[in-house]
PDB file of N, CA, C and O in Angstrom:
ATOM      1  N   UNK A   1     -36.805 -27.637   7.671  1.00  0.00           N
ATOM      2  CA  UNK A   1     -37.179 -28.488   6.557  1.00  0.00           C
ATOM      3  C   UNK A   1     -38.402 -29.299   6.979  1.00  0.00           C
ATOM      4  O   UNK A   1     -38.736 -29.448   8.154  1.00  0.00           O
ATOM      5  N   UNK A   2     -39.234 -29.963   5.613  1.00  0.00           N
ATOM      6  CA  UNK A   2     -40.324 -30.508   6.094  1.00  0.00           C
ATOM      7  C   UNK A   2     -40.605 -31.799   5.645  1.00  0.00           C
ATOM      8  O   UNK A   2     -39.671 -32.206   4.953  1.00  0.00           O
ATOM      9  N   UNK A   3     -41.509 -32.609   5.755  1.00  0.00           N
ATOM     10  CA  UNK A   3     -41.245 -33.760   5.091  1.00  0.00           C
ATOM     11  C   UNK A   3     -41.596 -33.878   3.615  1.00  0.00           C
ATOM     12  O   UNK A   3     -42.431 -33.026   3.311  1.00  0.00           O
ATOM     13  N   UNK A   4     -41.331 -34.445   2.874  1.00  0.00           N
ATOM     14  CA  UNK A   4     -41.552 -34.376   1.651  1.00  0.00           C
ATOM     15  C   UNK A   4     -42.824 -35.066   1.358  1.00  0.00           C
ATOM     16  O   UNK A   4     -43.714 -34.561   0.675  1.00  0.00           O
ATOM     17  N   UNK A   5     -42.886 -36.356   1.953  1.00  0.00           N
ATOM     18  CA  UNK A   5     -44.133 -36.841   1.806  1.00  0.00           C
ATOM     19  C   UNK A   5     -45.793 -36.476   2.432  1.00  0.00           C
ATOM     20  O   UNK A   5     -46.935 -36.478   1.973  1.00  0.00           O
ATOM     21  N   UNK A   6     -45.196 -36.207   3.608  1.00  0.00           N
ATOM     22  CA  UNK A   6     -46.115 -35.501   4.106  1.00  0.00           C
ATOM     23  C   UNK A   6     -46.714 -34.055   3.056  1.00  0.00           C
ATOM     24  O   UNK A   6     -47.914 -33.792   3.137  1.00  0.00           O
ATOM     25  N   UNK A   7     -45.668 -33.046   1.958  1.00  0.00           N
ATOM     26  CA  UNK A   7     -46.234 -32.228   1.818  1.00  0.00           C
ATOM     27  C   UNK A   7     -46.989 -32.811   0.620  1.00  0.00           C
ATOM     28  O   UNK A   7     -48.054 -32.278   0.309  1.00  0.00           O
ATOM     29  N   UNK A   8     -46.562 -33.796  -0.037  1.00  0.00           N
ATOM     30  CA  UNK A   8     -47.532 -34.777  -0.673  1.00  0.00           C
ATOM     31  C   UNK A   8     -48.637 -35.032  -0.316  1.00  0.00           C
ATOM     32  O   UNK A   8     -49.352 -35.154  -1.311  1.00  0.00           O
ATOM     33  N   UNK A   9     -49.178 -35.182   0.599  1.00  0.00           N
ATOM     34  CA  UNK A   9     -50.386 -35.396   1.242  1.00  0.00           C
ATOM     35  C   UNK A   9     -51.129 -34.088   1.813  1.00  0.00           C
ATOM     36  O   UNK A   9     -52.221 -34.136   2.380  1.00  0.00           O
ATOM     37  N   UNK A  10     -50.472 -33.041   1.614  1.00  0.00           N
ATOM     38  CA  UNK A  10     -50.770 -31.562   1.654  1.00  0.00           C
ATOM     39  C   UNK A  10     -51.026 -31.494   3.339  1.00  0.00           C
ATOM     40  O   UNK A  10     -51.980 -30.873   3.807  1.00  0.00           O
ATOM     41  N   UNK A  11     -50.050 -32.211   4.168  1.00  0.00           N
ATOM     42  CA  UNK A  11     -49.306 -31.828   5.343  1.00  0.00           C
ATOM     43  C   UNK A  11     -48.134 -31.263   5.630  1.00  0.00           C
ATOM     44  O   UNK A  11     -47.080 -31.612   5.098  1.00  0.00           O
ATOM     45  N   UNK A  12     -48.246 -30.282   6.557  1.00  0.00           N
ATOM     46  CA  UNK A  12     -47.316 -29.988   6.894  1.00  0.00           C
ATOM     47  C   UNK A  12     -46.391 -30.386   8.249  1.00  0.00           C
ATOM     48  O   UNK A  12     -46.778 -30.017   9.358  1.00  0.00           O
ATOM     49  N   UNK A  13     -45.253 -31.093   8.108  1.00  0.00           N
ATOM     50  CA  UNK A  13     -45.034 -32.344   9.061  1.00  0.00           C
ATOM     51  C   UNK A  13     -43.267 -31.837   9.572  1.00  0.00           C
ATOM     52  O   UNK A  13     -42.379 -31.997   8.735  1.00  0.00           O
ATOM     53  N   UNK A  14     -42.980 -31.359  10.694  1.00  0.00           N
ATOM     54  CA  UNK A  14     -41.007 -31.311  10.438  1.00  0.00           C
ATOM     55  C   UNK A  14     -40.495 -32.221  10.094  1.00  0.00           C
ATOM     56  O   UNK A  14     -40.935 -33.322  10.427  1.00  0.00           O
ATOM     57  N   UNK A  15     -39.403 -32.102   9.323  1.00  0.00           N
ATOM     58  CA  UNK A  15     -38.270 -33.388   9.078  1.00  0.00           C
ATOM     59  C   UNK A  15     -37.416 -33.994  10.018  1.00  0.00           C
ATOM     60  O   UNK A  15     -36.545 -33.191  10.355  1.00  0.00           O
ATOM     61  N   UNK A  16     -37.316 -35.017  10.545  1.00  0.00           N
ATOM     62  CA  UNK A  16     -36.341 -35.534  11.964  1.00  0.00           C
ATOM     63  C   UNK A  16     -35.013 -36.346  11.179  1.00  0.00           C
ATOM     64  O   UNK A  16     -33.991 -36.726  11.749  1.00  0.00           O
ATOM     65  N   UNK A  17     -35.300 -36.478   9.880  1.00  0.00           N
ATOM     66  CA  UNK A  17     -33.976 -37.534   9.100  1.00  0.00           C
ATOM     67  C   UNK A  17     -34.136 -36.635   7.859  1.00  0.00           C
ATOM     68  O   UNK A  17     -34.957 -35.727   7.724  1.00  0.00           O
ATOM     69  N   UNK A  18     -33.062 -37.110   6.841  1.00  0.00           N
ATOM     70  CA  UNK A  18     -32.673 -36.792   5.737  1.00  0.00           C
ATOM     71  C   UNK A  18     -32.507 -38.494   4.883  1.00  0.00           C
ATOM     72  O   UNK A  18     -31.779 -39.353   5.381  1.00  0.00           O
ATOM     73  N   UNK A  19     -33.222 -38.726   3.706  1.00  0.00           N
ATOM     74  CA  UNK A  19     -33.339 -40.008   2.971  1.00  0.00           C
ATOM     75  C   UNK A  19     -31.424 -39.861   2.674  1.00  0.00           C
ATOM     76  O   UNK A  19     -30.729 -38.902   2.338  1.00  0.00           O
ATOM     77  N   UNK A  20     -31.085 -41.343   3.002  1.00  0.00           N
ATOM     78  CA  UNK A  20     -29.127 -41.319   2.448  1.00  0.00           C
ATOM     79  C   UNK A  20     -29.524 -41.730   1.311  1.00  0.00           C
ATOM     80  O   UNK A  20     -28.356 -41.546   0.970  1.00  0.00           O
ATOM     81  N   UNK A  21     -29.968 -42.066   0.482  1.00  0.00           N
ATOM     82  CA  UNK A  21     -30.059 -41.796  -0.961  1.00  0.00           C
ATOM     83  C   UNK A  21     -30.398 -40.552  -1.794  1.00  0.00           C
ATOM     84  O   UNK A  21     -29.582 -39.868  -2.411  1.00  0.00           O
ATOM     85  N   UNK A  22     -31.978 -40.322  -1.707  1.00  0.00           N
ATOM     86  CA  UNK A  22     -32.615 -39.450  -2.564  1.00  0.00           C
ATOM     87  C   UNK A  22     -32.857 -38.128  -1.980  1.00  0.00           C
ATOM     88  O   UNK A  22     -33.545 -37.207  -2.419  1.00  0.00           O
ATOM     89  N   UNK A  23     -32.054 -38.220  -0.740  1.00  0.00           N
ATOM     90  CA  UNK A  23     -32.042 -36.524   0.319  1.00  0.00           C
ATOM     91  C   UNK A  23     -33.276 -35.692   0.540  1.00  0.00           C
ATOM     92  O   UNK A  23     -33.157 -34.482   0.731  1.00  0.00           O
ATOM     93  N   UNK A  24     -34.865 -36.478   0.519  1.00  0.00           N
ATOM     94  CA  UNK A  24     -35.879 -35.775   1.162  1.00  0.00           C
ATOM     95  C   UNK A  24     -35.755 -35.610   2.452  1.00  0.00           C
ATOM     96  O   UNK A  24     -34.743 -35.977   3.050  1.00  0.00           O
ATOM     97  N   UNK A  25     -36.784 -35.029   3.042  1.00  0.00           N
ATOM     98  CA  UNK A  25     -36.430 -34.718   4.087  1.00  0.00           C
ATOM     99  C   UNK A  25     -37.605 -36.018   4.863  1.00  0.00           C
ATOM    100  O   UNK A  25     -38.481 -36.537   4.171  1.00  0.00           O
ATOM    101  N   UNK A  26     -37.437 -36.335   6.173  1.00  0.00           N
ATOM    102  CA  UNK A  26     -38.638 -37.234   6.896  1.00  0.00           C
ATOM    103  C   UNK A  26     -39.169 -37.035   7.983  1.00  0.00           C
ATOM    104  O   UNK A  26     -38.222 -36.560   8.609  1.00  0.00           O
ATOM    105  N   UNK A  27     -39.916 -37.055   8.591  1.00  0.00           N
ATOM    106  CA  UNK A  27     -41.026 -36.883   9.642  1.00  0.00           C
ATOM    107  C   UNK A  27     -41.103 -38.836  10.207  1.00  0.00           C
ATOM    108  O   UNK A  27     -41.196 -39.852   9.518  1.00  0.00           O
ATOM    109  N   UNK A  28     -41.029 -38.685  11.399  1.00  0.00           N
ATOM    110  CA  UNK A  28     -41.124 -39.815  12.392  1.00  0.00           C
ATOM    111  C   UNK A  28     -41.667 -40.966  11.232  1.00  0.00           C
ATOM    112  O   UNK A  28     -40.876 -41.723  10.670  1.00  0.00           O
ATOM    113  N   UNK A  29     -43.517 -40.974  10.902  1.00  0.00           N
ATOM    114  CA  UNK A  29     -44.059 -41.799   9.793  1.00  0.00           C
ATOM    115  C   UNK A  29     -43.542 -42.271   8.829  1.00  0.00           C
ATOM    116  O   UNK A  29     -43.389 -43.480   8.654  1.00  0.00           O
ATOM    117  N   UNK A  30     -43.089 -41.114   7.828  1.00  0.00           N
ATOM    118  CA  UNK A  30     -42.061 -41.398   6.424  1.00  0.00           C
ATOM    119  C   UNK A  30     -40.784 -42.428   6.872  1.00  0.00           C
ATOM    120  O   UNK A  30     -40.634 -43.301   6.017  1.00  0.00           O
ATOM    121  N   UNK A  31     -39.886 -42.532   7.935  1.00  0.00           N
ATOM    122  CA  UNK A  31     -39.018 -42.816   7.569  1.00  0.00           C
ATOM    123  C   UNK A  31     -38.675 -44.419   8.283  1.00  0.00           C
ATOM    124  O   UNK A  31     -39.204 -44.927   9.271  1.00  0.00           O
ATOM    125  N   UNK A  32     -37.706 -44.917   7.476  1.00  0.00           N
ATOM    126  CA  UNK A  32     -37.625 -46.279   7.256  1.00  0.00           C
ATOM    127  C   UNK A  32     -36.382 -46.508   7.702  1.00  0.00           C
ATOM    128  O   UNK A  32     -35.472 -46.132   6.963  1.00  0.00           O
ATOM    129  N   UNK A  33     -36.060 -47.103   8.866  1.00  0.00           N
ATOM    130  CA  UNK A  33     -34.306 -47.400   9.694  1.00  0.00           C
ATOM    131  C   UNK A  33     -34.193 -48.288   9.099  1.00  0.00           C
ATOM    132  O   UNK A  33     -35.182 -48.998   8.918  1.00  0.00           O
ATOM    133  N   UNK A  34     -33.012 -48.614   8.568  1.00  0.00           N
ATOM    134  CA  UNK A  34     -32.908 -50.065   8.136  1.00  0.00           C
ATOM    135  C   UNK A  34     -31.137 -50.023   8.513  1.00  0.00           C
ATOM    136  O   UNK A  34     -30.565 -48.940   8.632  1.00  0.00           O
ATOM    137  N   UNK A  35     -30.355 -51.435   8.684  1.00  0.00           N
ATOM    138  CA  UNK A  35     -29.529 -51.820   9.204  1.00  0.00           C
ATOM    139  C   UNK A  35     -28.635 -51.679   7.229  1.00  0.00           C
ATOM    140  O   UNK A  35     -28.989 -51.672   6.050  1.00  0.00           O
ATOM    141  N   UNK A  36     -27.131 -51.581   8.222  1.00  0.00           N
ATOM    142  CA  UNK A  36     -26.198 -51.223   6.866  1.00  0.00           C
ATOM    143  C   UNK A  36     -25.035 -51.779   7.098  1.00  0.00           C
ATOM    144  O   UNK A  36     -24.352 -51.189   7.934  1.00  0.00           O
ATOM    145  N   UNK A  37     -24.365 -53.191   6.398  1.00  0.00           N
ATOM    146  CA  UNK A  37     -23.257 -53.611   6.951  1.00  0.00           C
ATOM    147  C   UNK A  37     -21.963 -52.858   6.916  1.00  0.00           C
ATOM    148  O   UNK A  37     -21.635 -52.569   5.765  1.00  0.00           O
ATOM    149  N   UNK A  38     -21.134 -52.459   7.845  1.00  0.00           N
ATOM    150  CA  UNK A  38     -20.257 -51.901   7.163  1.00  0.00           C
ATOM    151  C   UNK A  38     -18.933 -52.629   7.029  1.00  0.00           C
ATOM    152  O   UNK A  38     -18.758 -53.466   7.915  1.00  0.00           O
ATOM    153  N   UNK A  39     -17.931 -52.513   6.113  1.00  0.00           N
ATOM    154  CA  UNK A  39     -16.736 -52.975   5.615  1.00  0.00           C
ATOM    155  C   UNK A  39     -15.779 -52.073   6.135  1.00  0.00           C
ATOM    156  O   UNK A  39     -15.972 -50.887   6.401  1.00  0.00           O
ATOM    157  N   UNK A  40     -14.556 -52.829   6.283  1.00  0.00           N
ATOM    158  CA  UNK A  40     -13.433 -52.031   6.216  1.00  0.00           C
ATOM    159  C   UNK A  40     -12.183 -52.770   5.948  1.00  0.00           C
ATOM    160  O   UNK A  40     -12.181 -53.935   6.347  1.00  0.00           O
ATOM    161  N   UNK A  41     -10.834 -52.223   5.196  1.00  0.00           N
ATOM    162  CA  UNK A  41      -9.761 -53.563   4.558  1.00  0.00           C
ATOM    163  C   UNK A  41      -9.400 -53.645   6.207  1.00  0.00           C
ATOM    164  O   UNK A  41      -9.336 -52.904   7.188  1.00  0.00           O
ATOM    165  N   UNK A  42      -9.204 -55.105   5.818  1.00  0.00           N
ATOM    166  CA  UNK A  42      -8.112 -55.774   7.164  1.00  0.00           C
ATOM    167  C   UNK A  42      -7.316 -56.950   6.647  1.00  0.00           C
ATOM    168  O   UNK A  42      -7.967 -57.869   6.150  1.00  0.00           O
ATOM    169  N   UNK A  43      -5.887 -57.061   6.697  1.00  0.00           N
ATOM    170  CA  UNK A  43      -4.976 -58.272   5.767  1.00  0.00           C
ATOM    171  C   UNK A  43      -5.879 -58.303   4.372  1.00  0.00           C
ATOM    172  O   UNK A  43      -6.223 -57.296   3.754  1.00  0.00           O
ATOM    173  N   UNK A  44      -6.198 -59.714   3.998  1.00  0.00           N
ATOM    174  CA  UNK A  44      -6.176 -59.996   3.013  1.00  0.00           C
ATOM    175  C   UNK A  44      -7.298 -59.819   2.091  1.00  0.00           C
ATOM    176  O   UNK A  44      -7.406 -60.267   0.950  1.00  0.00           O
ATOM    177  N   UNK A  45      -8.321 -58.919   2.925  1.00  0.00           N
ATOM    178  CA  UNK A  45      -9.435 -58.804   2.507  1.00  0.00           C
ATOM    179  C   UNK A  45     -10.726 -57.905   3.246  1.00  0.00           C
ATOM    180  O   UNK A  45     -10.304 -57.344   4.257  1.00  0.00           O
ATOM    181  N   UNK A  46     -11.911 -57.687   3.035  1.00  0.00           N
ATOM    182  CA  UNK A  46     -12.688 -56.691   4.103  1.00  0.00           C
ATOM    183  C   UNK A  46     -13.142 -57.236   5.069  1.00  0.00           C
ATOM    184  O   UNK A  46     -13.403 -58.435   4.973  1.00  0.00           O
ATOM    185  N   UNK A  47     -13.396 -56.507   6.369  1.00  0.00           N
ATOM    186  CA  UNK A  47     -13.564 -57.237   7.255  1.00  0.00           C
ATOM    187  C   UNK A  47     -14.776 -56.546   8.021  1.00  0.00           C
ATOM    188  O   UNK A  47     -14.488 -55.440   8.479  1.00  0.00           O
ATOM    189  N   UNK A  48     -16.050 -56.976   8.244  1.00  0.00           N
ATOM    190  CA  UNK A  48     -17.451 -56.482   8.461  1.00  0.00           C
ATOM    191  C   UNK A  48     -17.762 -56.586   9.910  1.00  0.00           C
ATOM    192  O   UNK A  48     -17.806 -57.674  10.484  1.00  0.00           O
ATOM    193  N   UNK A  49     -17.936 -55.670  10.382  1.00  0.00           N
ATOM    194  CA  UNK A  49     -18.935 -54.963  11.785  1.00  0.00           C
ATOM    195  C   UNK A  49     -19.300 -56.286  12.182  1.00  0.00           C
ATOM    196  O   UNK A  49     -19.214 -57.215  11.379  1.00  0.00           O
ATOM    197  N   UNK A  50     -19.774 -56.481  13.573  1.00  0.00           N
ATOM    198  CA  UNK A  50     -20.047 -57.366  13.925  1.00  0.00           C
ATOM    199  C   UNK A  50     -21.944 -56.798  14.203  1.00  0.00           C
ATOM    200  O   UNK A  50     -22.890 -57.572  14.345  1.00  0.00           O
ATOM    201  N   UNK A  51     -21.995 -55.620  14.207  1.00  0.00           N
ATOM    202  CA  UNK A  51     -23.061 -54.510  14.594  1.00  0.00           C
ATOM    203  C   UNK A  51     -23.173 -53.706  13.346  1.00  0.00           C
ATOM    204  O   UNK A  51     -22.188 -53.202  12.807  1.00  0.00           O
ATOM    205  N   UNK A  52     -24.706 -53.565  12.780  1.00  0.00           N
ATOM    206  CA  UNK A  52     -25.672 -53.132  11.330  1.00  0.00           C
ATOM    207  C   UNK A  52     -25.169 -51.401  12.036  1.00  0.00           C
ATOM    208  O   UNK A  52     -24.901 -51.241  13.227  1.00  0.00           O
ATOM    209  N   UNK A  53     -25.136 -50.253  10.972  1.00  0.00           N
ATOM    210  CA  UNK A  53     -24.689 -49.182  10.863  1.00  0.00           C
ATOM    211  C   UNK A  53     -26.446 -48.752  10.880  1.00  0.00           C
ATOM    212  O   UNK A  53     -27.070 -49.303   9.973  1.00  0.00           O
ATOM    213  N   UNK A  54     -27.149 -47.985  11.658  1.00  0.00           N
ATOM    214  CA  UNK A  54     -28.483 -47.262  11.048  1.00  0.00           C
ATOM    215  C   UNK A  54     -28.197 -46.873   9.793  1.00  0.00           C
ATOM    216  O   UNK A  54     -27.045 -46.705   9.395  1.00  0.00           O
ATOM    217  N   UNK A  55     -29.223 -46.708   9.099  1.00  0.00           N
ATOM    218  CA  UNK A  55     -29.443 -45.609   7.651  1.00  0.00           C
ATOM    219  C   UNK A  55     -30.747 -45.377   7.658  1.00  0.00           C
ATOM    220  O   UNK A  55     -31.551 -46.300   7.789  1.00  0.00           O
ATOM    221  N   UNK A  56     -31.028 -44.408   7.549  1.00  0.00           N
ATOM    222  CA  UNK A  56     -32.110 -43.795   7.348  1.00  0.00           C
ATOM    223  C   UNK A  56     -32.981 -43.364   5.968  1.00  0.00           C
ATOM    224  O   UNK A  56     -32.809 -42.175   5.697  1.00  0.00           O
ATOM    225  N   UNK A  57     -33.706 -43.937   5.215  1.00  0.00           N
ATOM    226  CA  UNK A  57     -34.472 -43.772   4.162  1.00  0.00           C
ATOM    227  C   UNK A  57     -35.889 -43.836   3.843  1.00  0.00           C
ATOM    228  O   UNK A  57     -36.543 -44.427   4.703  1.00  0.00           O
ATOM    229  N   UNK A  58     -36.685 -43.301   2.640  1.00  0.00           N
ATOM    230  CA  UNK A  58     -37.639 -43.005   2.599  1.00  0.00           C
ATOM    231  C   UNK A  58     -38.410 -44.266   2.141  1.00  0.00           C
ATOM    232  O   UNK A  58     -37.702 -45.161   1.678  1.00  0.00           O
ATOM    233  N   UNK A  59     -39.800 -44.495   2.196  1.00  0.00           N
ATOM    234  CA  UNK A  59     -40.468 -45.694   1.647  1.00  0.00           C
ATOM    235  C   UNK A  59     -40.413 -46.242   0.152  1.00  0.00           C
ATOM    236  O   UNK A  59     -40.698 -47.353  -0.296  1.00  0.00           O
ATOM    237  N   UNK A  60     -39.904 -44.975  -0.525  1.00  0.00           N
ATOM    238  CA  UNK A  60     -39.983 -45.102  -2.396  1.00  0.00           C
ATOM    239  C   UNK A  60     -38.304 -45.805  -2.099  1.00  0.00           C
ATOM    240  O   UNK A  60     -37.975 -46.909  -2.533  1.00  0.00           O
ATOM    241  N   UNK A  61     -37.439 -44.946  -1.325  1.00  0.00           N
ATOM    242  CA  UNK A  61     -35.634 -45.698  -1.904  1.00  0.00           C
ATOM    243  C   UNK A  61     -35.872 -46.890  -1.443  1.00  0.00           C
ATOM    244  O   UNK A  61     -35.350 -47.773  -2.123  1.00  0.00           O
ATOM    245  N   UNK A  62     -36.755 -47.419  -0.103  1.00  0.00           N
ATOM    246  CA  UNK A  62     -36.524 -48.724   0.668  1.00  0.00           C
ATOM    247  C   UNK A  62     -37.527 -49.406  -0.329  1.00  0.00           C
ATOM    248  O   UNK A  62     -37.494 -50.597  -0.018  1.00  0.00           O
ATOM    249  N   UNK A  63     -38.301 -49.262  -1.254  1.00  0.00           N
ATOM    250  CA  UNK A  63     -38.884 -49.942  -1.635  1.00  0.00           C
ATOM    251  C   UNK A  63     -38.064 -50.332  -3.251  1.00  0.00           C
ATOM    252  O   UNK A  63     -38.052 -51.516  -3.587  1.00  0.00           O
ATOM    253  N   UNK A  64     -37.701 -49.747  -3.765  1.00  0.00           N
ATOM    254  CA  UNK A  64     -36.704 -49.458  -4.905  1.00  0.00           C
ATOM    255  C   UNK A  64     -35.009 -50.323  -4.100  1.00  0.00           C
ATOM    256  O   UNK A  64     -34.227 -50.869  -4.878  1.00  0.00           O
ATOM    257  N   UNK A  65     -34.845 -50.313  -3.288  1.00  0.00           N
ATOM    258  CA  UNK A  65     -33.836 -51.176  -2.809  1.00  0.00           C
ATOM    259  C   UNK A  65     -34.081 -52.610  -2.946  1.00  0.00           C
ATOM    260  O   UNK A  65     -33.229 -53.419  -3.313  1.00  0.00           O
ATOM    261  N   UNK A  66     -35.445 -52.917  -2.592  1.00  0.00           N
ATOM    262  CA  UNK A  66     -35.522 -54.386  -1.964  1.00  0.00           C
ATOM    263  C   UNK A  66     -36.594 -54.938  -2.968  1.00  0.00           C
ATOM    264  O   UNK A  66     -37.493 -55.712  -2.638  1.00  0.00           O
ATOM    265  N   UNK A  67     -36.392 -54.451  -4.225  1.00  0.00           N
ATOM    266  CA  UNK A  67     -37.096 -54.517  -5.692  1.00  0.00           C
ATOM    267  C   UNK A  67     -38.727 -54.644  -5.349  1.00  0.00           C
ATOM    268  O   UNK A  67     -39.402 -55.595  -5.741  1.00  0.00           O
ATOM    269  N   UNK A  68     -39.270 -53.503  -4.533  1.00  0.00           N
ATOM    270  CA  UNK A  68     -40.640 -54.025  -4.381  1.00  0.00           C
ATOM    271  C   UNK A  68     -41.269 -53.213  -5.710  1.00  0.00           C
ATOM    272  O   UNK A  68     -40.630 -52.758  -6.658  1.00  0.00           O
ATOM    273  N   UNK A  69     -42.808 -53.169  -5.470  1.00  0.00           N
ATOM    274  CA  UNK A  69     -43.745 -52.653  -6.513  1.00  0.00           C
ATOM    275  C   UNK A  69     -43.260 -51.170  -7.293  1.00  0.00           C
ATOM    276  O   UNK A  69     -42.912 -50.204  -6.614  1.00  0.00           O
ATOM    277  N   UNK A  70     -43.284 -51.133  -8.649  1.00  0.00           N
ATOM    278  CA  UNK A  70     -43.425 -49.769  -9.280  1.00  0.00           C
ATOM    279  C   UNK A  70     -44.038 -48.775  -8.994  1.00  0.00           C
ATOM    280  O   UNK A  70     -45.268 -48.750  -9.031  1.00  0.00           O
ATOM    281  N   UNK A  71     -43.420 -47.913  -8.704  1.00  0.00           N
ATOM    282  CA  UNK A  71     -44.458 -46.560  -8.093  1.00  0.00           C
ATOM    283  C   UNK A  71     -43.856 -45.140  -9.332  1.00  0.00           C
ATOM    284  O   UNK A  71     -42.707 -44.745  -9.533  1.00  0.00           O
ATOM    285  N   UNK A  72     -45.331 -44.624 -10.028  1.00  0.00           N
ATOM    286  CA  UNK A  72     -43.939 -43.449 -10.410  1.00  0.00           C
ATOM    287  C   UNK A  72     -44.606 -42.239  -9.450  1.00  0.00           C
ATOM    288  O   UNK A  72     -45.704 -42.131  -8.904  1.00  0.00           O
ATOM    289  N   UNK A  73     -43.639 -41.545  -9.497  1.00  0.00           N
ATOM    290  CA  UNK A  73     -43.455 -40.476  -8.128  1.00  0.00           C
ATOM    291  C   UNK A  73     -44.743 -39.476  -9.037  1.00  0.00           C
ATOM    292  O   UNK A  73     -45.004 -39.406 -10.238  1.00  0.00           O
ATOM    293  N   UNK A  74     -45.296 -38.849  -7.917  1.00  0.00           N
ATOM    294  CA  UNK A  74     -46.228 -37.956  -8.478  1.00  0.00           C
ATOM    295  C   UNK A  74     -45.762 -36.550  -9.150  1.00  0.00           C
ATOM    296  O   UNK A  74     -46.600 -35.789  -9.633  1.00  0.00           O
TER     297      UNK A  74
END
């Protein structure tokens, strides 16, 4: 697989991640680590990691997450 953005840019780049949202593929550049709390039930309620989970996503989902600028996809 190859990167998606990269073939956007009419490169051809391998994929090292997969976006956990929108499932392109990413190349080292494209992709965006970002920290993920995780939950789980314990007694009376959830009880959260003390340590962020990686996730791996592309610049359009991380930007569409964290309400940045409108982009429409080409």
């Amino acid at each position: 697989m190859n990167c998606y953005d990269c073939a956007l840019e009419k490169k051809v780049t391998p994929a090292i991640a997969v976006c956990a949202h929108c499932g392109c593929g990413l190349c080292m550049e494209h992709a965006c680590v970002v920290g993920q709390a995780v939950q789980r039930p314990a007694g009376m309620g959830p009880s959260s990691s003390r340590t962020l989970a990686r996730r791996v996503i592309c610049s359009v989902c991380h930007e569409a997450e964290v309400f940045g600028p409108v982009q429409h996809a080409a």
